[in-house]
N, C-alpha and C positions, 0 to 999 in steps of 0.2 A: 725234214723227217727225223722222228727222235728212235730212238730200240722199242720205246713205248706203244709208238704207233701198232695198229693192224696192220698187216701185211695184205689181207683178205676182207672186202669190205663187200658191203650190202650197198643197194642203193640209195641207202641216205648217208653214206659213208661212216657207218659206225661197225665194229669187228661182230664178225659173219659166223651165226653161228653153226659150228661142224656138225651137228643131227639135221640140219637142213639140208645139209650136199650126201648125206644117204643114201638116199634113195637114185642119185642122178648117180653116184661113186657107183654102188653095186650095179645097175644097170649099165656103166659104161666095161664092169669088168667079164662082166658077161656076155655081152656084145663080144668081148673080144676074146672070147674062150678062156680065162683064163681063174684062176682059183678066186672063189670071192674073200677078200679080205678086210678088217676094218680100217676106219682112216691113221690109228696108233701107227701101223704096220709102215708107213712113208718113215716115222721116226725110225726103227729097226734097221730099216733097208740104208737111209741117210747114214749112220752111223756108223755102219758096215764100211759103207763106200767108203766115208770118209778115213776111216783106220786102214782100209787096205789101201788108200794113196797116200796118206799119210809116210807107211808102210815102205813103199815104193819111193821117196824123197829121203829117207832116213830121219823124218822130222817129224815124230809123235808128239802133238802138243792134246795131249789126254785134257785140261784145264781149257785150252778152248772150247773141244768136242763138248766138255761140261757146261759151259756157257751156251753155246749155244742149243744143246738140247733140253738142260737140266735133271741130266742123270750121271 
């Protein structure tokens, strides 16, 4: 496994593309009562997390969070 790789693949194993999980995303956030939101919004929420445990360790490495989000 390289960083390059997909993480999210299709059935012929090539990267999956996100306007295809749409439809199955909002239907499953609905199902579940809960505000619909787009798929960005996992970035946000990731980010979060990760700064407030961060946070919680006394070990902010902001250049990783950069790495691996790209923001």
């Amino acid at each position: 496994m390289t960083p390059e790789m997909p993480v999210f693949v299709n059935t012929l194993g090539t990267a999956l593309e996100p306007n295809s999980l749409l439809p199955h995303w909002y239907a499953c956030q609905r199902a579940l009562g809960i505000r619909v939101r787009g798929l960005y919004c996992t970035k946000d929420t990731f980010v979060t997390t990760a700064l407030y445990r961060m946070r919680e360790t006394t070990q902010i490495d902001i250049p990783w969070l950069e790495r691996q989000t790209g923001v």
